[in-house]
RONU-960877 format. One line per field, with one value per atom (N, C-alpha, C): residue in three letters; x negated, y negated, z negated; chain; residue number from 1. Coordinates in nm, 4 decimals. Layout:
res	[Ala|...]
xx	[X|...]
yy	[Y|...]
zz	[Z|...]
chain	[A|...]
n	[NUM|...]
***
This chain:
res	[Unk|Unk|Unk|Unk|Unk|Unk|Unk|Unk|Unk|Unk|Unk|Unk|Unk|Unk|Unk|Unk|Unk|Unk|Unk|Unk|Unk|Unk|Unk|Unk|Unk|Unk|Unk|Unk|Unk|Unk|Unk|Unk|Unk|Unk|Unk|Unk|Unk|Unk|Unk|Unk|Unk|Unk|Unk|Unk|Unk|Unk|Unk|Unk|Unk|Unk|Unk|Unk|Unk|Unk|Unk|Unk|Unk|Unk|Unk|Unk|Unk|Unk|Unk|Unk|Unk|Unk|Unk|Unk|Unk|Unk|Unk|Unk|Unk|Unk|Unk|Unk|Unk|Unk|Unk|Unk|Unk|Unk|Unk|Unk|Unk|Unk|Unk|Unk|Unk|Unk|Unk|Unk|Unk|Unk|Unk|Unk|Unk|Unk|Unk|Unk|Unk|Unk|Unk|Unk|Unk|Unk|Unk|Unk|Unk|Unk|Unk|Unk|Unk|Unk|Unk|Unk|Unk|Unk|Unk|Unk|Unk|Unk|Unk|Unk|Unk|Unk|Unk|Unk|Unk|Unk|Unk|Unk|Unk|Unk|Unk|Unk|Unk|Unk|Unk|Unk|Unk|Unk|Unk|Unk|Unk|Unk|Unk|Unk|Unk|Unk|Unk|Unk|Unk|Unk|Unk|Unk|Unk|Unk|Unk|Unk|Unk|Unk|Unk|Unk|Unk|Unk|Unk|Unk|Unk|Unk|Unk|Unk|Unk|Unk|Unk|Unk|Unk|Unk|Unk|Unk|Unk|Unk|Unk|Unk|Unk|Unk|Unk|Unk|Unk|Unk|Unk|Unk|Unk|Unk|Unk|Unk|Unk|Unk|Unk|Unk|Unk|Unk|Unk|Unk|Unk|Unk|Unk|Unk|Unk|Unk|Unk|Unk|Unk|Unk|Unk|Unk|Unk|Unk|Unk|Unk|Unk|Unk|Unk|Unk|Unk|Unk|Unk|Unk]
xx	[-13.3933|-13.3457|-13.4173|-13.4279|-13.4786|-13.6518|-13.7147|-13.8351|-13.8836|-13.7943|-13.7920|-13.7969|-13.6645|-13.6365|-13.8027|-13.8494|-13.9621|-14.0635|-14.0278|-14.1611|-14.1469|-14.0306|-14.0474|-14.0635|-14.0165|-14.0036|-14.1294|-14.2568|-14.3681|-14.4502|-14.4451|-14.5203|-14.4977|-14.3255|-14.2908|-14.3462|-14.3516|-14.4242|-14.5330|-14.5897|-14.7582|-14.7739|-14.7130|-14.7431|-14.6861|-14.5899|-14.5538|-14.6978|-14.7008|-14.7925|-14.9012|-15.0156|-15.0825|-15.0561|-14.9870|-14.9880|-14.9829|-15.0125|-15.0514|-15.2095|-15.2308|-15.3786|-15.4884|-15.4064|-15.4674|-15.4248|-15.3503|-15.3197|-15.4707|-15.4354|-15.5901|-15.7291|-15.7434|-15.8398|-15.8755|-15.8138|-15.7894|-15.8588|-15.7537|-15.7838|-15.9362|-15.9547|-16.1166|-16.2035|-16.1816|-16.2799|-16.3131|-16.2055|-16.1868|-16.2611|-16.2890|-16.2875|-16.4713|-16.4942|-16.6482|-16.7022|-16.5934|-16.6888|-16.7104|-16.6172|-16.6215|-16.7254|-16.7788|-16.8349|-16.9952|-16.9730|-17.1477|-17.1586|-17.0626|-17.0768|-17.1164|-17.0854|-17.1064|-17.2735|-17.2770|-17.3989|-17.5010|-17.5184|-17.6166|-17.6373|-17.5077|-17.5745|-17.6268|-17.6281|-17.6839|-17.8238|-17.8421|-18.0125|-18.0289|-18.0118|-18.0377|-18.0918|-18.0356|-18.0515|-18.1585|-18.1702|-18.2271|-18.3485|-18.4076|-18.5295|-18.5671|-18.4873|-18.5618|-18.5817|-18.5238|-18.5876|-18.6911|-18.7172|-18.8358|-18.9400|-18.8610|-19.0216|-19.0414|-18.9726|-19.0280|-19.0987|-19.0482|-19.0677|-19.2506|-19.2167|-19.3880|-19.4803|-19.4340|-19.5214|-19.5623|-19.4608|-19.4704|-19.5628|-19.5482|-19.5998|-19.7676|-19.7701|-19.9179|-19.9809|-19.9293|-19.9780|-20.0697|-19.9840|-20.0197|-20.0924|-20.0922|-20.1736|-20.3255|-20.3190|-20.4316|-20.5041|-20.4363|-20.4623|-20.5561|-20.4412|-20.5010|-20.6360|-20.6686|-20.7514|-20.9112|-20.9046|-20.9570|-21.0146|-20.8909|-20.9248|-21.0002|-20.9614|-21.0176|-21.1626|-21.1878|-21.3337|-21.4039|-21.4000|-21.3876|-21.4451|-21.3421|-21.3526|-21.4688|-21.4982|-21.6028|-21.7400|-21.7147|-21.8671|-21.9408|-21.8391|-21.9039|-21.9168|-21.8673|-21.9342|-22.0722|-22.0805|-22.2149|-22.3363]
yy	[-22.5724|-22.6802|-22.8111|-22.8657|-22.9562|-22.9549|-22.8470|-22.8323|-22.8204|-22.7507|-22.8219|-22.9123|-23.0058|-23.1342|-23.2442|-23.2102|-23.2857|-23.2485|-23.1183|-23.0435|-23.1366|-23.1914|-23.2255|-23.3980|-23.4031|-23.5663|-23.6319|-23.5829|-23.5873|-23.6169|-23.4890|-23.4901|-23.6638|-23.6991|-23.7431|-23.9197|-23.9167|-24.0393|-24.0255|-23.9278|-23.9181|-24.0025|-23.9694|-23.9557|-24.1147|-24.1670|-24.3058|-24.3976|-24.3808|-24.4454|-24.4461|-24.2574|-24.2897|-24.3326|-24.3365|-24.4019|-24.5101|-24.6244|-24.7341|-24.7486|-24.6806|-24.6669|-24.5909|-24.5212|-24.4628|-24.5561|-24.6481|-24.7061|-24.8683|-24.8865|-24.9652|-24.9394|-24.7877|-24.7248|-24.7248|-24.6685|-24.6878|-24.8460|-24.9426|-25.0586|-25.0721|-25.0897|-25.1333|-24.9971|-24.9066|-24.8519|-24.9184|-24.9131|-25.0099|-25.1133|-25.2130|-25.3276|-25.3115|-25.1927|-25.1802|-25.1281|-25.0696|-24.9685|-25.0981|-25.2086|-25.3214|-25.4114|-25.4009|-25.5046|-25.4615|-25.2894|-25.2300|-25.2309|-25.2088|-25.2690|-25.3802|-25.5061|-25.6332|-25.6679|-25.5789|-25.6254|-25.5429|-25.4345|-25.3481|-25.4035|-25.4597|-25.5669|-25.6449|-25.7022|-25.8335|-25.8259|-25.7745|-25.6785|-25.6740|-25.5484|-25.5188|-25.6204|-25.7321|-25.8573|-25.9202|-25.9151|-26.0605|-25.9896|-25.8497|-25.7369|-25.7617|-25.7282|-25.7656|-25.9172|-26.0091|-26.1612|-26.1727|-26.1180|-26.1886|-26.1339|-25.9997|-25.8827|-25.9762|-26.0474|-26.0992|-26.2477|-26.3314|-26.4223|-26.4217|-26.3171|-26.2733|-26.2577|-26.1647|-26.1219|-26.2683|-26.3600|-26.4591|-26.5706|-26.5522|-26.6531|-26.5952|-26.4788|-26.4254|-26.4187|-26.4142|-26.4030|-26.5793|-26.7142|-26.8244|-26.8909|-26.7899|-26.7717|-26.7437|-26.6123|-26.5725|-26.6821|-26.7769|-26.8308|-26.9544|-26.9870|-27.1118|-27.0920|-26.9843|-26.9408|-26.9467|-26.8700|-26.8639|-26.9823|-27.1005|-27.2234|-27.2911|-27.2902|-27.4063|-27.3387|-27.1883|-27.1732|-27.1740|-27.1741|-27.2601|-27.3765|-27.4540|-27.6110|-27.6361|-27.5764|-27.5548|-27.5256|-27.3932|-27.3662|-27.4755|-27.5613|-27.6249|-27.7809|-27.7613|-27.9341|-27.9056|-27.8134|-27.7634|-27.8270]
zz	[-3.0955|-3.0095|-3.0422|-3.1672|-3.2003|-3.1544|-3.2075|-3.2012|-3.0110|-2.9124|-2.7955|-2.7445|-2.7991|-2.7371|-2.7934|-2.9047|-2.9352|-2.8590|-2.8247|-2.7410|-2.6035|-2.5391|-2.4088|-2.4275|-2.5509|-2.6013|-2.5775|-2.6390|-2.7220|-2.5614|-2.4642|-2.4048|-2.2767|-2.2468|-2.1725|-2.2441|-2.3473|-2.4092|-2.4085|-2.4206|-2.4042|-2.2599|-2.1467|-2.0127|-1.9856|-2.0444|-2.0686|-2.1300|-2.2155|-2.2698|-2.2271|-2.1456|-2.0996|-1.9866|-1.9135|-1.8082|-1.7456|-1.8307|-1.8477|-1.8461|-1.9535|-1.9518|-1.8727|-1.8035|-1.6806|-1.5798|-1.5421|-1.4312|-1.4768|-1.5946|-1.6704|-1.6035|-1.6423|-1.6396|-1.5239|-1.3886|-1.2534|-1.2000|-1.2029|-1.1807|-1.2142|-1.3475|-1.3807|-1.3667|-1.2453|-1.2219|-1.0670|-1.0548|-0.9130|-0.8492|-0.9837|-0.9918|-1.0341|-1.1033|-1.1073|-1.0142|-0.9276|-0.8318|-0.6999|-0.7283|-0.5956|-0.6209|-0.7733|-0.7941|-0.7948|-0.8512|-0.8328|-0.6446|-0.5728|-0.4123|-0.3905|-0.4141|-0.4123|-0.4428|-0.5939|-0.6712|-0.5788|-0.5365|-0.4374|-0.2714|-0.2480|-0.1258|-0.1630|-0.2365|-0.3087|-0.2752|-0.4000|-0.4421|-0.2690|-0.2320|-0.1192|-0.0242|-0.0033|0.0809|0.0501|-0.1180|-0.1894|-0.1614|-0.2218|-0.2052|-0.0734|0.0449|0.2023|0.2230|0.1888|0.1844|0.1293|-0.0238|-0.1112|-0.0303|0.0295|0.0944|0.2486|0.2912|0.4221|0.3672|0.2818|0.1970|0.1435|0.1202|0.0098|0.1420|0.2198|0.3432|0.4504|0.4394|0.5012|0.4277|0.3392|0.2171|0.2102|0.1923|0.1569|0.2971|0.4658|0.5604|0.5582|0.5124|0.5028|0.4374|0.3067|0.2184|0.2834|0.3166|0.3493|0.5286|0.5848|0.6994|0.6182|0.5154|0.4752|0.4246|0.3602|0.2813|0.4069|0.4966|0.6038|0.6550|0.6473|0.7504|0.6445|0.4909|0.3577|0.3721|0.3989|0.3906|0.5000|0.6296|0.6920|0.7248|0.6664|0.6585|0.5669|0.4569|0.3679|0.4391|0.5168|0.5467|0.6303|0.7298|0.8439|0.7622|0.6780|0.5777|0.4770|0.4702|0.4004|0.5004]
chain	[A|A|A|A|A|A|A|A|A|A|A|A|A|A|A|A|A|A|A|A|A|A|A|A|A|A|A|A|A|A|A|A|A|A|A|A|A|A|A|A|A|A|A|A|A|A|A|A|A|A|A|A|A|A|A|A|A|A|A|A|A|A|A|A|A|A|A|A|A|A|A|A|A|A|A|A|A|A|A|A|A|A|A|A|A|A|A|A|A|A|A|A|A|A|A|A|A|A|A|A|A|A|A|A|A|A|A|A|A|A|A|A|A|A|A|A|A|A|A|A|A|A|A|A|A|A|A|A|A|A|A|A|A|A|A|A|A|A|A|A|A|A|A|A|A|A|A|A|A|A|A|A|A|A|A|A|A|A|A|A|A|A|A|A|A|A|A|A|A|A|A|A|A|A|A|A|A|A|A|A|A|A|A|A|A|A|A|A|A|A|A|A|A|A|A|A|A|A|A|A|A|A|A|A|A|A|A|A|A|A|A|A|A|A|A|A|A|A|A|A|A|A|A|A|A|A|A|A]
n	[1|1|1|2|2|2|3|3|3|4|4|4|5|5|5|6|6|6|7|7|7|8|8|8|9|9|9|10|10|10|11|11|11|12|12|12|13|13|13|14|14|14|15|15|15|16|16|16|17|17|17|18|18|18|19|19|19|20|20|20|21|21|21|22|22|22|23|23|23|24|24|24|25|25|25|26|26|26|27|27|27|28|28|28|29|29|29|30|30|30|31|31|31|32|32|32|33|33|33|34|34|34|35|35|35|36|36|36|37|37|37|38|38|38|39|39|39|40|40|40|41|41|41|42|42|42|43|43|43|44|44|44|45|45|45|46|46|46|47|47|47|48|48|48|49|49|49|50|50|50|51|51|51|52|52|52|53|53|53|54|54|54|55|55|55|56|56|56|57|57|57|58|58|58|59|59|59|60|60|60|61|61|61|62|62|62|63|63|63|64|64|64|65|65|65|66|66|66|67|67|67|68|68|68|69|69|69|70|70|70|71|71|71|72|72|72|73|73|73|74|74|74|75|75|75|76|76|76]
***
């Protein structure tokens, strides 16, 4: 009887106790899985800006480059 009642004791505190820490555990998976969401749009956004950014930048790049030589050859 005794060795029962501990048998059902034992487990019903296990399930107390973890169950806190699974409701823990839960939450801050939650809370990482919202935030690795957050952080991958991010990226995502910032990666297609720098890539239109760079492409825009190096297209002006390469104009200016064109017009300075250019401007160079016909002052020679």
């Amino acid at each position: 009887m005794l060795r029962s009642s501990w048998g059902w004791r034992r487990p019903l505190e296990k399930t107390i106790r973890g169950g806190g820490s699974k409701v823990r555990n839960a939450f801050y998976s939650l809370v990482f899985f919202f935030l690795a969401i957050i952080f991958a749009l991010l990226s995502f956004f910032f990666f297609f800006s720098f890539c239109f950014i760079g492409l825009d930048g190096l297209l002006s790049q390469v104009q200016c480059y064109s017009h300075c030589r250019r401007q160079v050859l016909l002052t020679r």
